[in-house]
N, C-alpha and C positions, 0 to 999 in steps of 0.2 A: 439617290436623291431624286425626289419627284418635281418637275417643273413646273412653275406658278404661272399660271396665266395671267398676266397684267394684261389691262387696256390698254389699246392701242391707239391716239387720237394722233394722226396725221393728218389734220385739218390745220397746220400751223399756219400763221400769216407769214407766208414766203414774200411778202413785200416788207414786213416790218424786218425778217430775216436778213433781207436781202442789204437793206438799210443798214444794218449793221455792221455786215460785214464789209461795206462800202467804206464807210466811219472807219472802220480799222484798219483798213487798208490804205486810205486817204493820209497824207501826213499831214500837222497841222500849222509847221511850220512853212514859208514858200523855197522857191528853191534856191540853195545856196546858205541860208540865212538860218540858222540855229539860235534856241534860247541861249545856249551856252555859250555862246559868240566873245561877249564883255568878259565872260571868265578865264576864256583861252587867252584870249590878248593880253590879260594885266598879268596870267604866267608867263606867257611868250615873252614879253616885256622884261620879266624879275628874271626869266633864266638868264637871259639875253644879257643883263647888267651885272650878272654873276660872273658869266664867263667871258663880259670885256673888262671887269674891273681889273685894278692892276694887282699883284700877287702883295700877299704881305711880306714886310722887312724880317729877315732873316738876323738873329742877332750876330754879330761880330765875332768869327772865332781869335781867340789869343787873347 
């Protein structure tokens, strides 16, 4: 297999690079404070009322 010589342009903008990978790294919620916040709590909430409710009636043996 003979090797293809591709151009090599190393001329990349290492500041728009650099931007980027800033952007990705950055999170974009602050801290503590997630979008999914309001979805956790309204399950927090339904388990929570699950497992205080009271058990169901058992019907009567005999």
């Amino acid at each position: 297999m003979v090797p293809v010589e591709t151009p090599c342009d190393l001329s990349t903008d290492t500041g728009r690079l650099a931007a980027q990978v800033e952007a990705l790294l950055d999170p974009q919620e602050t801290e503590g404070v997630f979008h999914d916040s309001p979805e956790c709590n309204s399950l927090l909430l339904t388990a929570g009322a699950v497992l205080l409710s009271p058990p169901t009636p058992r019907p009567k043996k005999g």
